[in-house]
Z-matrix of the N, CA and C atoms (Angstrom, degrees):
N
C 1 1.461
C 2 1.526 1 108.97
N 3 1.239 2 105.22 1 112.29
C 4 1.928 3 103.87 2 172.81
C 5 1.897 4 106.50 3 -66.26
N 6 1.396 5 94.28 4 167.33
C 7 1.038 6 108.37 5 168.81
C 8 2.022 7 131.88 6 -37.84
N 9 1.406 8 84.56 7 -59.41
C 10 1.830 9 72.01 8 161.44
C 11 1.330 10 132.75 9 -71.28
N 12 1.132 11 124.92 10 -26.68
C 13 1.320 12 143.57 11 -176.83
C 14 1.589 13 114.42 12 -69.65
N 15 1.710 14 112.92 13 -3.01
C 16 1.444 15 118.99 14 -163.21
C 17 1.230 16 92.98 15 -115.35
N 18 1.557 17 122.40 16 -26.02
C 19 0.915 18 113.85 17 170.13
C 20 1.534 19 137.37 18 -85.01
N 21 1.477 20 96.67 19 -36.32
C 22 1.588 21 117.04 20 160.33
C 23 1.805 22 124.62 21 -33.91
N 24 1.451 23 103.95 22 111.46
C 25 1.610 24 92.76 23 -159.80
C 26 1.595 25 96.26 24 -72.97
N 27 1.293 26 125.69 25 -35.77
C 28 1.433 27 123.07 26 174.47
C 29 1.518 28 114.31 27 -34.54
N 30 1.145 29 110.64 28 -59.00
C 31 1.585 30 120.66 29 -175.61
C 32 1.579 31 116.56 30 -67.16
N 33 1.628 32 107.30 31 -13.58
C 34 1.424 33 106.13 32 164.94
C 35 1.339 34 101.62 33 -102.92
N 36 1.224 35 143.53 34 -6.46
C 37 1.447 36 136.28 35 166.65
C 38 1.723 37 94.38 36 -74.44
N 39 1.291 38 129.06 37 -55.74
C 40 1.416 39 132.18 38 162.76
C 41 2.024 40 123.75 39 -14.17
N 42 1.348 41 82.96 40 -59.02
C 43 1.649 42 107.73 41 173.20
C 44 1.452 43 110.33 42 -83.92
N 45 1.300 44 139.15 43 1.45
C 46 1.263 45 137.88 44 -157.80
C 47 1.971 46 121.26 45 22.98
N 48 1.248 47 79.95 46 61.52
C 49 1.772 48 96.71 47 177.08
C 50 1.637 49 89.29 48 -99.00
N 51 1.465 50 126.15 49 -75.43
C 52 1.450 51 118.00 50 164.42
C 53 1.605 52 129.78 51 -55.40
N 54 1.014 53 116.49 52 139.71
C 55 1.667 54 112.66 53 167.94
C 56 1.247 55 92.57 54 -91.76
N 57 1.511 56 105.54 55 142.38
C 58 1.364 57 143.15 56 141.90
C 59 1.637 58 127.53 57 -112.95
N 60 1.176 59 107.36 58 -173.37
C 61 1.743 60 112.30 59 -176.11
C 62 1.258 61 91.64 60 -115.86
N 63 1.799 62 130.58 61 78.71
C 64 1.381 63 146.61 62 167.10
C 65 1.451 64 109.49 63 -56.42
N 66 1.392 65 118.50 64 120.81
C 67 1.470 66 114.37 65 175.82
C 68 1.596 67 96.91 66 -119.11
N 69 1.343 68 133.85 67 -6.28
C 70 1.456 69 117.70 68 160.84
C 71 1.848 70 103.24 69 -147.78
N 72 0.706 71 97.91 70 169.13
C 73 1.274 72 104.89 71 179.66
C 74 2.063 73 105.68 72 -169.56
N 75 1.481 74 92.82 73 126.17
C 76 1.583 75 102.56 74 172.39
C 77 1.709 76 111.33 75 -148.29
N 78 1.832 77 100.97 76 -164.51
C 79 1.419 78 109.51 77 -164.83
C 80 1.750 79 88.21 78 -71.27
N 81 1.033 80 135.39 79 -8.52
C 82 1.816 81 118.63 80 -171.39
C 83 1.469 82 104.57 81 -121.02
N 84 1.092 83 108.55 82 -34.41
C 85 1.809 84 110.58 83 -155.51
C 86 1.408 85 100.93 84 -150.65
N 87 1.548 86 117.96 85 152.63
C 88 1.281 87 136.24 86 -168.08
C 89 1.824 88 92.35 87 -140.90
N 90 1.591 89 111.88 88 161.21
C 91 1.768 90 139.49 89 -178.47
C 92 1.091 91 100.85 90 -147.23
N 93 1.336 92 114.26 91 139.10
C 94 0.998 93 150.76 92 144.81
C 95 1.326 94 152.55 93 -127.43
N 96 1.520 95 150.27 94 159.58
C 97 0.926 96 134.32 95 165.14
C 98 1.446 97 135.23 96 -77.59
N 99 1.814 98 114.78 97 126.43
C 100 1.322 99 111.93 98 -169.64
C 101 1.473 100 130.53 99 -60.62
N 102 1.147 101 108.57 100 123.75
C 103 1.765 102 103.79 101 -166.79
C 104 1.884 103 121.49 102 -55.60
N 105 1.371 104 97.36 103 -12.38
C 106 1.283 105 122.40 104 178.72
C 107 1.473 106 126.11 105 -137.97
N 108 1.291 107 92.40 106 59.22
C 109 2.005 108 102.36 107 -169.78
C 110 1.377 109 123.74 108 -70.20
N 111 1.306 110 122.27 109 163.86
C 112 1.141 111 123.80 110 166.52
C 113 1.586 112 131.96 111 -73.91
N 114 0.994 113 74.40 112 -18.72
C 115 1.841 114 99.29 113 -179.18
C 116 1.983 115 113.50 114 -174.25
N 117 1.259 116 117.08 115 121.76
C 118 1.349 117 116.03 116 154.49
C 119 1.613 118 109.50 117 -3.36
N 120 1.221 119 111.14 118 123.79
C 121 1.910 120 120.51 119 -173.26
C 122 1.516 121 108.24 120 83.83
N 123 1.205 122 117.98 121 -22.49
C 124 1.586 123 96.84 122 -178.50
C 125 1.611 124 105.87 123 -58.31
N 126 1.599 125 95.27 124 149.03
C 127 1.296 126 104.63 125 -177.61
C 128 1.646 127 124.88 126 -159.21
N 129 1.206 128 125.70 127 139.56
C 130 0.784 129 119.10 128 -152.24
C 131 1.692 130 110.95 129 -110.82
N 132 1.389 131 123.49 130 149.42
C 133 1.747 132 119.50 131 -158.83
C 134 2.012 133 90.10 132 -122.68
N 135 0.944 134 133.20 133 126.10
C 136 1.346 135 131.20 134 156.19
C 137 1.748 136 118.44 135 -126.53
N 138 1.330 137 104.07 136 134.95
C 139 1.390 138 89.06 137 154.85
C 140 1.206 139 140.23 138 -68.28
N 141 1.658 140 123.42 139 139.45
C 142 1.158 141 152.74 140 -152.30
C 143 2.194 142 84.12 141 -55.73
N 144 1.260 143 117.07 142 -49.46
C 145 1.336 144 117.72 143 -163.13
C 146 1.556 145 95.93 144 -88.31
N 147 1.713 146 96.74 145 146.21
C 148 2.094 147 88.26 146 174.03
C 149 1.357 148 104.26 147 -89.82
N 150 1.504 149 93.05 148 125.25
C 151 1.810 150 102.02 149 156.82
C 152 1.477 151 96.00 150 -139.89
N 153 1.876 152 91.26 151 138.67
C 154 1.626 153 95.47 152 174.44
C 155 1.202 154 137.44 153 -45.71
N 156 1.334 155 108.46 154 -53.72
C 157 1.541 156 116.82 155 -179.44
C 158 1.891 157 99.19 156 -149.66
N 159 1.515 158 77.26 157 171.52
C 160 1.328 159 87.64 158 178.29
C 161 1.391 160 164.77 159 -34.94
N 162 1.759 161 88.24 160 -50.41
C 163 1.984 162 111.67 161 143.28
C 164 1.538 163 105.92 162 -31.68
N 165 1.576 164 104.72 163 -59.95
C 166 1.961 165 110.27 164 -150.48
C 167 1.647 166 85.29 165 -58.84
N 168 1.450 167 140.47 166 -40.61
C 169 1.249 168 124.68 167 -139.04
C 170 1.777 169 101.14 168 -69.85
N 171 1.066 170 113.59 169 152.01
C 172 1.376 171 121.65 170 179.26
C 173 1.797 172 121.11 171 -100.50
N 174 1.560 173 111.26 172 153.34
C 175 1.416 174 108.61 173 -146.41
C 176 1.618 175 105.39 174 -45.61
N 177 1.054 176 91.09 175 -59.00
C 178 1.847 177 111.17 176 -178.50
C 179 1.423 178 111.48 177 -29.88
N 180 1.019 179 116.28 178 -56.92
C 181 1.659 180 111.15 179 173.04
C 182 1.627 181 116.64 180 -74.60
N 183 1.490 182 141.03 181 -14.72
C 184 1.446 183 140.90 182 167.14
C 185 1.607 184 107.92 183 -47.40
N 186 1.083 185 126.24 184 -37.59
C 187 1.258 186 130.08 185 -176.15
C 188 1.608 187 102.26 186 -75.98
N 189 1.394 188 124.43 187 -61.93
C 190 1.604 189 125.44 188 -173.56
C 191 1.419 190 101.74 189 -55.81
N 192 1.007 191 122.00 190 -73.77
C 193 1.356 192 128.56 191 175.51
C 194 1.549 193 122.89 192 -24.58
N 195 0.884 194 109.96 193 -76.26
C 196 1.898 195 116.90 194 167.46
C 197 1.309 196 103.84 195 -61.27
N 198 1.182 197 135.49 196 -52.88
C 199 1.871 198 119.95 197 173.44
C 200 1.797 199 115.14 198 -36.35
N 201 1.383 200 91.38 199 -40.82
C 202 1.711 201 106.54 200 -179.67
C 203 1.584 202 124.19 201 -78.31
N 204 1.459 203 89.78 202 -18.00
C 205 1.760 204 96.30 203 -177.77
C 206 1.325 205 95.95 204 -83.00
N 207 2.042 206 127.12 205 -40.81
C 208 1.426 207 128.33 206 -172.20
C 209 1.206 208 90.46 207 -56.06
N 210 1.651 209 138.31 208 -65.58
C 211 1.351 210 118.73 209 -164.36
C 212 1.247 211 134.06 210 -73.90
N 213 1.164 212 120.02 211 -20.03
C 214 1.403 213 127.87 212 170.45
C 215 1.643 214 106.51 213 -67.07
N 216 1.726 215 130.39 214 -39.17
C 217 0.931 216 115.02 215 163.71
C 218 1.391 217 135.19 216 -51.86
N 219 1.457 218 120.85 217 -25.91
C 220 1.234 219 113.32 218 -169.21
C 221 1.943 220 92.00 219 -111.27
N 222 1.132 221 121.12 220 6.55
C 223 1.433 222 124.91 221 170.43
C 224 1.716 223 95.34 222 -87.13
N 225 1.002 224 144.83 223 -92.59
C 226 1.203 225 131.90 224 146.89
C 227 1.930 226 127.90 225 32.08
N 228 1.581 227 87.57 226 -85.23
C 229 1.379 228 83.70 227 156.85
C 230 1.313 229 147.50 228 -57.64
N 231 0.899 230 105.72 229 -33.09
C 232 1.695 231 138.25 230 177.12
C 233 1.549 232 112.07 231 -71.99
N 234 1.402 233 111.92 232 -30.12
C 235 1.478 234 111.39 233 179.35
C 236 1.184 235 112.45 234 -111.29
N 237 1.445 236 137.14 235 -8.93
C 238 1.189 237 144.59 236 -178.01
C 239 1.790 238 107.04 237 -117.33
N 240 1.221 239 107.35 238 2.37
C 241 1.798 240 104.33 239 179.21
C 242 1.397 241 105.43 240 65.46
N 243 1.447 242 124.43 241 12.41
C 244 1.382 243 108.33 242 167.86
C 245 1.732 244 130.31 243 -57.45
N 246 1.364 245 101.38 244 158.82
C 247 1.569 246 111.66 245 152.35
C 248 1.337 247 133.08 246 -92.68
N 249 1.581 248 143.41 247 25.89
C 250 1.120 249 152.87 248 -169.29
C 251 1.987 250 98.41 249 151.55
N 252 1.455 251 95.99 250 -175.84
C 253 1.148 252 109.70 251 132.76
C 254 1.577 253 109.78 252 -157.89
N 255 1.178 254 108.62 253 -169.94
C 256 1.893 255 136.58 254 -177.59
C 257 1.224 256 101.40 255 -110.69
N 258 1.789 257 107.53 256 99.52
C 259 1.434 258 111.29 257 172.92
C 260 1.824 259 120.67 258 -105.88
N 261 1.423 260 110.50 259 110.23
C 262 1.285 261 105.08 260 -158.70
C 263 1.847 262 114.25 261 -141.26
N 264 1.534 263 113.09 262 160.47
C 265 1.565 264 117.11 263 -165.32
C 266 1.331 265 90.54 264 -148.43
N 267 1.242 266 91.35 265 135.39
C 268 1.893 267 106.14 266 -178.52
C 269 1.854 268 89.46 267 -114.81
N 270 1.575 269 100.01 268 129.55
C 271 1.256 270 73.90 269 167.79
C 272 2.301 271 99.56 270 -134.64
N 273 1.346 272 95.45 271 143.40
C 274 1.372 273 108.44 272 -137.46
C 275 1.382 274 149.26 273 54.97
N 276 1.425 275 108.35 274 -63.16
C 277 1.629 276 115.33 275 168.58
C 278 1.735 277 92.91 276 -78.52
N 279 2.104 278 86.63 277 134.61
C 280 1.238 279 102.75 278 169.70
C 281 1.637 280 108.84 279 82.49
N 282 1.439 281 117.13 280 0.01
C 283 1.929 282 124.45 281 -156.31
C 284 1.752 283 76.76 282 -97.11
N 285 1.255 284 127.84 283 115.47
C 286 1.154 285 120.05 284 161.09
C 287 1.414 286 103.93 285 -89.20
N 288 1.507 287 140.14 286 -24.03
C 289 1.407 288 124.05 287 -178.77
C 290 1.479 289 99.51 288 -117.91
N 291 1.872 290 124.88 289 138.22
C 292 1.434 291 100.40 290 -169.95
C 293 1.173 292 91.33 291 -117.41
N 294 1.882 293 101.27 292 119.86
C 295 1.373 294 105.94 293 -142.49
C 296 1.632 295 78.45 294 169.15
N 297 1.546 296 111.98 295 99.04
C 298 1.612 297 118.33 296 171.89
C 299 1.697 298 98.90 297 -32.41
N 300 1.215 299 93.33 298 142.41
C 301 2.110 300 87.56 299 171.40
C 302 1.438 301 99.26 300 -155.04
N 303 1.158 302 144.33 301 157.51
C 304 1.741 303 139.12 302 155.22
C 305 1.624 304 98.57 303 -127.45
N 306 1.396 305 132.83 304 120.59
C 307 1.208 306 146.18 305 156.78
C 308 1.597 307 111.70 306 -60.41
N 309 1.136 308 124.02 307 128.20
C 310 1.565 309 143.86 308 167.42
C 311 1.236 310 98.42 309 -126.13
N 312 1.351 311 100.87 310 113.76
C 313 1.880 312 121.00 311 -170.69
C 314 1.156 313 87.60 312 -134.16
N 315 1.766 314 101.86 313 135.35
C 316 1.446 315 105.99 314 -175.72
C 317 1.548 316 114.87 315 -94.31
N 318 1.207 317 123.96 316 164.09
C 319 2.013 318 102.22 317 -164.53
C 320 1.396 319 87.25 318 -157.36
N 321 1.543 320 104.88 319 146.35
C 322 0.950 321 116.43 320 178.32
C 323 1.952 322 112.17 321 -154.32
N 324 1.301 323 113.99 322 116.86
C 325 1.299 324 133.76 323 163.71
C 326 2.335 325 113.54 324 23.05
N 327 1.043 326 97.85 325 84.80
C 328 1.582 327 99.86 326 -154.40
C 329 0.934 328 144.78 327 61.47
N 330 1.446 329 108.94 328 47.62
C 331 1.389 330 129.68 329 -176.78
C 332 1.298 331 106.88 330 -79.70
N 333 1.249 332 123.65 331 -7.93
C 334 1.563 333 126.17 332 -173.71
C 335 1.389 334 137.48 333 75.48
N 336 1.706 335 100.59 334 21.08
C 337 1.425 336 110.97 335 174.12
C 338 1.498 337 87.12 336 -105.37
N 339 1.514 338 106.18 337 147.56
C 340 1.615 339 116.18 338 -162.13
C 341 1.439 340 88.18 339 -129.38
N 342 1.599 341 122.56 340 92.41
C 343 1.296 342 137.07 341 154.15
C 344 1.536 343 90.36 342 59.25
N 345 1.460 344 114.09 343 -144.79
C 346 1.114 345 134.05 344 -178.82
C 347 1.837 346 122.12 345 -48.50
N 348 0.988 347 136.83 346 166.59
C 349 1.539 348 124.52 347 -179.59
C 350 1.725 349 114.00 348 -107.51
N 351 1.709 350 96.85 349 8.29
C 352 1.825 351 102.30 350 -177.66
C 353 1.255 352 88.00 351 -134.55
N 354 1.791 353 100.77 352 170.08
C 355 1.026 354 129.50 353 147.67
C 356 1.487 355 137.26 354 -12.00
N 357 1.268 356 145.72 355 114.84
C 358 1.325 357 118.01 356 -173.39
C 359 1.713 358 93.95 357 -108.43
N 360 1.565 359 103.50 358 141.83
C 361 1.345 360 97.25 359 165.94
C 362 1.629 361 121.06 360 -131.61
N 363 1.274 362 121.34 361 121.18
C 364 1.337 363 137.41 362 -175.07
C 365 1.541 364 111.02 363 -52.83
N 366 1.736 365 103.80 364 143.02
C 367 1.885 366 96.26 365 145.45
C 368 1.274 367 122.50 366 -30.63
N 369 1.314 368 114.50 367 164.04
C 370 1.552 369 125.41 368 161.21
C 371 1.603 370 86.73 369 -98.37
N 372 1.187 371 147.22 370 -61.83
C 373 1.414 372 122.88 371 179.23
C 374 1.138 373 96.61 372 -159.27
N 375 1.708 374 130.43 373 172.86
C 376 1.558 375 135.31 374 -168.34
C 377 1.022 376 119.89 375 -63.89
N 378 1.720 377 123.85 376 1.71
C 379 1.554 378 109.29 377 168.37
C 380 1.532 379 94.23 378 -89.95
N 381 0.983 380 121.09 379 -55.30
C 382 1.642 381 109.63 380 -169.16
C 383 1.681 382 110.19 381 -48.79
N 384 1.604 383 125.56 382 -25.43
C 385 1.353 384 142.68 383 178.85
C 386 1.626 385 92.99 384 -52.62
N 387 1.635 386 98.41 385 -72.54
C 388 1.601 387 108.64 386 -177.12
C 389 1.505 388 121.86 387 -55.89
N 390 1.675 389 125.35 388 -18.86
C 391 1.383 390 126.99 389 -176.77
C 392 1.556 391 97.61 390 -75.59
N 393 1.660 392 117.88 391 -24.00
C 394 1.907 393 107.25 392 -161.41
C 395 1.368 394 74.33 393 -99.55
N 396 1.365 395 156.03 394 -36.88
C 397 1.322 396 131.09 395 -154.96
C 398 1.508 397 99.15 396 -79.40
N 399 1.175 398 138.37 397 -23.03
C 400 1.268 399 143.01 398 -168.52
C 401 1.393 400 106.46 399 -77.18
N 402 0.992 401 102.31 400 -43.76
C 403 1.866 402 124.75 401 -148.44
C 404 2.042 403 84.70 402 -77.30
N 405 1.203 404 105.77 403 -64.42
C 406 1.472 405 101.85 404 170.98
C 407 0.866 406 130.92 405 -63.00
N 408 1.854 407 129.81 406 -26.04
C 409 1.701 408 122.44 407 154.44
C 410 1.190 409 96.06 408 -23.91
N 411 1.949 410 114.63 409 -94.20
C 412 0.881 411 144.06 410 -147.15
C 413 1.567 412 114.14 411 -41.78
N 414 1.524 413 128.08 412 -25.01
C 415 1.226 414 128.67 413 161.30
C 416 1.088 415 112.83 414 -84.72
N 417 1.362 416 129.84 415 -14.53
C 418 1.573 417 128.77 416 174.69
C 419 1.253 418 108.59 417 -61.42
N 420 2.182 419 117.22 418 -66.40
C 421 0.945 420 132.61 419 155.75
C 422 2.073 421 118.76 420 -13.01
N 423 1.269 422 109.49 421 -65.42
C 424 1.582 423 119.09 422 176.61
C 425 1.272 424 90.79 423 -57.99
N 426 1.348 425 162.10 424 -93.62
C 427 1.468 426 165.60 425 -115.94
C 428 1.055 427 95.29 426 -80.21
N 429 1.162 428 134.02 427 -38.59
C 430 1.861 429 115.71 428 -167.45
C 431 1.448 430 97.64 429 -87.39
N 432 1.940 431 97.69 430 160.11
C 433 1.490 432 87.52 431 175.85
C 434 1.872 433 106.64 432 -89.18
């Protein structure tokens, strides 16, 4: 374990140095329950290896990872009587553990989470719409091979 990784409480919940309330655990990725949920079932999926965020994660694990988020979402539901959930990754702003993570919060029909937790802020009008849709092609374009 390097240095960040010793410190990272995820990666000692990983190693079972911390207890947590583990609801999966495998060769890539481990769940658990959030110590500070939004609701009963929220839960949280990380890979077994520390990477900060999402970018860092490497191809090989995109597939385990999201296979595990589809099932944990509808495991979730299924065990908590939900109607959906809110599947979500902060990555830095807002990352209170830096420590890849995706939240599966279970939700259900006026539960009193109101969409997003900020501000929303609009175009000023469809060219500025069309300058960010462009602007991100064009880095899409660079990223692929």
């Amino acid at each position: 374990m390097g240095l960040e990784e010793q410190s990272c409480i995820f990666c000692k919940i990983a190693a079972g140095i911390v207890p947590a309330y583990i609801v999966h655990r495998d060769a890539e990725c481990f769940a658990f329950l959030d110590s500070n949920p939004l609701f009963p079932g929220h839960v949280l999926l990380c890979p077994r290896e520390h990477y900060y965020t999402l970018p860092d994660l490497p191809a090989r694990l995109i597939a385990p990872l999201f296979s595990m988020t589809q099932l944990l979402a509808k495991a979730v539901e299924a065990a908590v009587d939900a109607e959906g959930t809110f599947i979500a990754i902060n990555n830095r702003v807002s990352q209170t553990v830096a420590h890849l993570h995706v939240h599966v919060v279970p939700r259900r029909r006026r539960d009193g989470l109101k969409g997003f937790f900020w501000p929303r802020q609009s175009y000023i009008d469809d060219g500025a719409r069309k300058a960010v849709r462009d602007a991100i092609e064009r880095e899409v374009r660079k990223l692929l091979p």
